[in-house]
C-alpha positions in Angstrom: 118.2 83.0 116.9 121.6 82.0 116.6 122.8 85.6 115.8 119.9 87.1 114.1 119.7 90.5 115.0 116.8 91.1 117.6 114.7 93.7 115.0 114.9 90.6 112.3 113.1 88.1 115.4 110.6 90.6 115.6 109.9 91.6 111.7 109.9 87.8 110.7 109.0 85.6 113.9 107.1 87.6 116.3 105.1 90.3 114.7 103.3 87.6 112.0 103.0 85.3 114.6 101.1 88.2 117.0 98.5 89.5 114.4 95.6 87.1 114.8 95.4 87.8 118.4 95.9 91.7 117.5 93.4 91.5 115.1 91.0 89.2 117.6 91.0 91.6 120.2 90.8 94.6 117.6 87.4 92.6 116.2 85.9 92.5 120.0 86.6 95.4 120.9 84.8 97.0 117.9 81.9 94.8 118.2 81.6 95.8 121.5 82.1 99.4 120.9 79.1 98.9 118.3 77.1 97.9 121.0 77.8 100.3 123.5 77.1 103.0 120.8 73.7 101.6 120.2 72.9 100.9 123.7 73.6 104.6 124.4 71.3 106.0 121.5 68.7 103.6 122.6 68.8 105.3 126.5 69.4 109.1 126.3 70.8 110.2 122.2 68.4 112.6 120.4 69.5 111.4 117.0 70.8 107.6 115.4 70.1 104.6 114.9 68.9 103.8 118.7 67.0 106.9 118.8 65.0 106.0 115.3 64.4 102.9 116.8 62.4 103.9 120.5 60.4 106.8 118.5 59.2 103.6 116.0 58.8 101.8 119.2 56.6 104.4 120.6 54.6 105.0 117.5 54.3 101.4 117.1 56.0 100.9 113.9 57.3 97.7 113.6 58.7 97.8 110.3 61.0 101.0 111.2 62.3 98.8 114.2 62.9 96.0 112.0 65.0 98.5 109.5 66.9 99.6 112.6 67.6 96.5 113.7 68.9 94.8 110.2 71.0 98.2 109.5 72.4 97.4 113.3 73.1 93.8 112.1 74.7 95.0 108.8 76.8 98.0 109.5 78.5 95.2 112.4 79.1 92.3 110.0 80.5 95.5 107.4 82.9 96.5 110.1 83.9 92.5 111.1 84.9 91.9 107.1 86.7 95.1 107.3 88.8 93.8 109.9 89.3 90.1 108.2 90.3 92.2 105.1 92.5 94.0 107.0 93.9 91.1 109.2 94.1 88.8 105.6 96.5 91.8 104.0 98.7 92.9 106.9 99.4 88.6 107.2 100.2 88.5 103.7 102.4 91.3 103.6 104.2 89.7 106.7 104.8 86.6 105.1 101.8 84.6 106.6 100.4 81.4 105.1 
């Protein structure tokens, strides 16, 4: 304060100090965009993951559902380290601890 300019506050002070909780609320909201996707193939798609899933289902094939379900798992942890990643660099660059 004391005569720093206002854009220098915001490059140094408030920006670094704001990206965990950008990043936090970027990490829910694809998680739960992940879900919703998947929730949708499993009730009315004709192709994905979901659908894969209710034809095994239907054919009884447990091991297919199982597949679906670990790739499920997977492909959301891949996109949660992407965001850490992501959230590690941009706090760096910043000047974060």
């Amino acid at each position: 304060m004391l005569g720093t300019p206002s854009r220098r506050i915001i490059l140094e002070v408030l920006l670094p100090a704001s990206v965990p909780s950008i990043i936090a609320g970027l990490r829910i909201g694809a998680g739960l965009g992940w879900q919703s996707l998947v929730g949708a193939e499993l009730i009315v798609a004709s192709t994905g993951v979901g659908f894969m899933m209710v034809q095994a289902q239907s054919a009884v094939s447990t091991t297919t559902v199982m597949v679906g379900m670990a790739a499920i798992g997977f492909i959301g942890v891949l996109i949660d380290v992407a965001l850490r990643t992501i959230e590690a660099r941009i706090h760096r660059r910043l000047g974060g601890a």
